[in-house]
N, C-alpha and C positions, 0 to 999 in steps of 0.2 A: 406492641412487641412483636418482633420477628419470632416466626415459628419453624422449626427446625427445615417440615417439610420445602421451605421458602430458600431458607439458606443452601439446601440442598441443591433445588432448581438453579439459583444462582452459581453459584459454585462448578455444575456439571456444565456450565456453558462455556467453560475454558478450553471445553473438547468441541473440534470440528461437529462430530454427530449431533451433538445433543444442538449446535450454535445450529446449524443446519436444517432439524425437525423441527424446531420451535420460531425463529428465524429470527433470532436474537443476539446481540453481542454486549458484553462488557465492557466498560471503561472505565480505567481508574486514574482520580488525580483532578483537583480543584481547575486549573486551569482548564483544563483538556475539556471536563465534563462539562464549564461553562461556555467553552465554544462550541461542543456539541448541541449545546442545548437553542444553544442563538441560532441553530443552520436549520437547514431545512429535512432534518432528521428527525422520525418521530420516536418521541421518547416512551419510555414504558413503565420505568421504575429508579429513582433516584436513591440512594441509600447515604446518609450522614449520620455524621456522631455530634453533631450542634445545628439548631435548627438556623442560627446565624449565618451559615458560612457560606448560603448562597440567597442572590440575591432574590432570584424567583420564588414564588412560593406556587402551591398546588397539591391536589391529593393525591400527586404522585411523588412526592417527595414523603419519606418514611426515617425517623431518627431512629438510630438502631444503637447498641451498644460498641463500645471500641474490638469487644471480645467478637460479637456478634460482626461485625465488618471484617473482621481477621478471619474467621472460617469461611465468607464469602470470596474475600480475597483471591487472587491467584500470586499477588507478592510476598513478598518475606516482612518487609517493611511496608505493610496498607498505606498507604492516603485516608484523607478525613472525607473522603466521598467516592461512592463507587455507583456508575451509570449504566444503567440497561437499556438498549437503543434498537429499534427496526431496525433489521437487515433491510436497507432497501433494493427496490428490484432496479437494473440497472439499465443503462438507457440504449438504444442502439448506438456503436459508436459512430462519431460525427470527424470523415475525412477530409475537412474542410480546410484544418490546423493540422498540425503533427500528433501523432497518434505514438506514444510509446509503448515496441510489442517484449516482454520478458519469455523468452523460451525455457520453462522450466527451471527458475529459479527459485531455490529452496529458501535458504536462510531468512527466516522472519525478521531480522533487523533490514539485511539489504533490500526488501521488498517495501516495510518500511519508511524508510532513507529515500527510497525511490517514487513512492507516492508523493514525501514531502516535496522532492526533488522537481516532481510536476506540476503540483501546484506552485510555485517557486516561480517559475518558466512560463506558467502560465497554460502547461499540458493539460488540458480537460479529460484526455480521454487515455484511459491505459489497459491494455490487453495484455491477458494472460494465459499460457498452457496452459488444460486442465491438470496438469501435473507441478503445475506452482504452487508454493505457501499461501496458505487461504490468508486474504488478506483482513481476516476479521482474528486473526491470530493474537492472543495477549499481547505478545510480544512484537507484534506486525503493526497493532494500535499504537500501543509507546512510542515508538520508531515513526510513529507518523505525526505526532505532537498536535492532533487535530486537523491535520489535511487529510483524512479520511471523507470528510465531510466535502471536500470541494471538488475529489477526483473521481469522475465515471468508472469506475472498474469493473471487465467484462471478462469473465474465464469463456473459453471456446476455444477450438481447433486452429491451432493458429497456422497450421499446413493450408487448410480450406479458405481462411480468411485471406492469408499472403496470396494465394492463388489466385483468387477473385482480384482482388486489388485495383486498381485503376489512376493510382499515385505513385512516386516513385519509393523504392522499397531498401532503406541503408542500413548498412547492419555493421556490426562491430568484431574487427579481427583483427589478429595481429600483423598480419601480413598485409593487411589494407591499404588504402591510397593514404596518406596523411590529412588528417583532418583540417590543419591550417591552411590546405592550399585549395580547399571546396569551397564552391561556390551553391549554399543552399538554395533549395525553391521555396514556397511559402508554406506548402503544406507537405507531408509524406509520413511514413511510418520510419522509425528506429528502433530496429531489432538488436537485444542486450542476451546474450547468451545467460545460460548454467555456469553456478560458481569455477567448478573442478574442468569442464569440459568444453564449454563457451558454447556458440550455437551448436545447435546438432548438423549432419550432412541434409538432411531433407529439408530446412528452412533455409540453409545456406544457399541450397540451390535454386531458391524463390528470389535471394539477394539482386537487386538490381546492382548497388554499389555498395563495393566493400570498403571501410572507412578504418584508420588506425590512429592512436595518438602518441606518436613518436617518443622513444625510451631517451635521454640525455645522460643519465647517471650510468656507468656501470652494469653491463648485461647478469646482476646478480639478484635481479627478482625476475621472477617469470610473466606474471600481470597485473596489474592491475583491478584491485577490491572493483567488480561491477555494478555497485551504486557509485562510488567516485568515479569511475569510467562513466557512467552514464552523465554526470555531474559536469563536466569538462566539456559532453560531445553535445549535451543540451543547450552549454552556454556558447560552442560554438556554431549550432545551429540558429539560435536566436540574435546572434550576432551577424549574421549572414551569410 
């Protein structure tokens, strides 16, 4: 039987601090948990309400009550499985392939959206300001449908990183060259700005080439949601 003290520890790991001292994250949701568990993540604690429902078995799996999952929770509506997983440490990135850089982007789905996005693409390696959405966020995990597990994510300075650099460095504006008429190389970084602001001035000015992807409808939206921006500039980076 789960003891409160337990549900407790689970539960406060919905918050950055506590995911961060302990170096631990959450995930909720039969699929998700089961491909977690297949990857090369180390697991810590499984929690179910039927000891059937996954196929592994171990002394880390614990059947716990449906009330007893719901205070763990951080849903409204739980799942029948909820997973505790190493934060793992992250690898130095590899500029070999493309490299996608986020300057400070908040919102947990877009960040999300954009991991799945690189796994997708085949992006191994994804940097972030330290001022982005930690990407072990409840709702950062959801948003990733289990591509958490396949994509390198490294938070770090990403002024100091663009700086160093030694691959070509493109980034995403509105005022850019158009994106269909680029001729990619094989490897580089693609910088995706902040929802409300888009890059800042000091990474802008690291940009070797500014890139856009041309409005056809109506000048009655201002931009483009940048996980779907990133979505379009990745496919046509791997297109050629």
């Amino acid at each position: 039987m789960v003891v409160k003290s337990q549900i407790k520890f689970i539960k406060n790991l919905q918050l950055k601090k506590y995911r961060s001292q302990n170096k631990l994250f959450v995930m909720e949701g039969i699929k998700t948990v089961r491909e977690l568990l297949n990857s090369s993540l180390k697991v810590y604690k499984i929690y179910v309400t039927d000891s059937t429902i996954l196929e592994r078995k171990g002394s880390f799996i614990e059947v716990v009550s449906e009330g007893d999952l719901k205070k763990m929770s951080g849903l409204s509506t739980p799942n029948k499985v909820l997973g505790v997983f190493h934060i793992p440490e992250p690898n130095p990135l590899d500029f070999s392939d493309w490299v996608v850089a986020l300057d400070d982007v908040r919102d947990p789905g877009n960040l999300g959206t954009i991991i799945r996005l690189c796994d997708w693409f085949g992006v191994k390696n994804l940097l972030c300001s330290s001022n982005s959405v930690d990407c072990y966020n409840p709702k950062v995990l959801q948003a990733t449908m289990g591509s958490i597990s396949r994509v390198n994510i490294v938070y770090g300075d990403l002024q100091k990183v663009l700086s160093n650099s030694e691959v070509p460095i493109y980034g995403a504006f509105m005022d850019g060259a158009k994106v269909y008429n680029e001729q990619f190389p094989q490897g580089g970084i693609l910088v995706m700005g902040n929802e409300a602001n888009g890059v800042s001035e000091a990474i802008a000015a690291l940009v070797g080439k500014k890139i856009s992807i041309p409005q056809f409808g109506p000048k009655t939206t201002e931009s483009l949601n940048v996980a779907t921006a990133t979505a379009i500039l990745l496919s046509e980076i791997r297109r050629g």
